[in-house]
N, C-alpha and C positions, 0 to 999 in steps of 0.2 A: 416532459417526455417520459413515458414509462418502456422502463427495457423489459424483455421477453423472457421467459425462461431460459433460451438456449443465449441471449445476451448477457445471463447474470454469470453462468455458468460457465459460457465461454474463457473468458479472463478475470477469473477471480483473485482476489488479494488479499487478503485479509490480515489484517493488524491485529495480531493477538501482543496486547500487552501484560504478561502479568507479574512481572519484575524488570530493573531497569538493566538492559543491553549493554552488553560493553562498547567499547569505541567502534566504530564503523568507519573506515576509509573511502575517502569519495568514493560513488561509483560501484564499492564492493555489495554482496546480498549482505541483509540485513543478519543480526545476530539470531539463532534458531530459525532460517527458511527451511521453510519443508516445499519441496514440490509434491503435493499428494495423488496427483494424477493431472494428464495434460490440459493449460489452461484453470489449475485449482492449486493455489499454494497460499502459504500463512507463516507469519516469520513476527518476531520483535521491531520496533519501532523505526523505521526504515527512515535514514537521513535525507536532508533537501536533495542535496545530489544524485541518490537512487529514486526518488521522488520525482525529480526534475529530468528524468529519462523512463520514466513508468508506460510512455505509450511507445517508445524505441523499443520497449521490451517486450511490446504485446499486452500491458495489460489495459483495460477496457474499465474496469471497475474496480475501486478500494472502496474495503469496508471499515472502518474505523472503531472498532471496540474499546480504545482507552476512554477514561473519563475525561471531562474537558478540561479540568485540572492538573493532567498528568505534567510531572517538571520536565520530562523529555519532549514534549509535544514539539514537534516543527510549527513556528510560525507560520501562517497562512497555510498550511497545509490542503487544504479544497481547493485555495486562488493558486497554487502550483499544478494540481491535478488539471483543473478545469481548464488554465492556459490552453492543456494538452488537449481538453476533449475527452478527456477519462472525468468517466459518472465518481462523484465520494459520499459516498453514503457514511 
């Protein structure tokens, strides 16, 4: 399935990793979300539980910038997205 320009754009997510986040409580936004305009935001490494509610929240798509190495990484991280039907890039 290839998404469209207004699908990418619509709910975007973006995983910006570039130091490790402090603790995150189920459920809360990840450490540094930015919403940068409607449908476009980018935050620190967001736990299973904000994960695990990613299309309750509207988003469509994560983009995953950490390395596959990263020590924060969520387990299955794609196999929680994709349950939803949210694209992970």
């Amino acid at each position: 399935m290839r998404a469209t320009c207004a699908e990418w754009m619509t709910c975007l997510f973006v995983s910006l990793l570039c130091c490790s986040p402090p603790l995150q409580a189920a459920g809360e936004e990840p450490a540094n979300f930015v919403s940068w305009r409607s449908g476009l935001s980018s935050s620190a490494q967001p736990n299973t539980a904000f994960l695990q509610q990613a299309r309750s929240l509207g988003y469509d798509i994560v983009i995953n910038l950490a390395p596959p190495e990263y020590d924060e990484a969520v387990a299955n991280e794609g196999a929680i997205l994709a349950a939803q039907g949210v694209v992970y890039v």
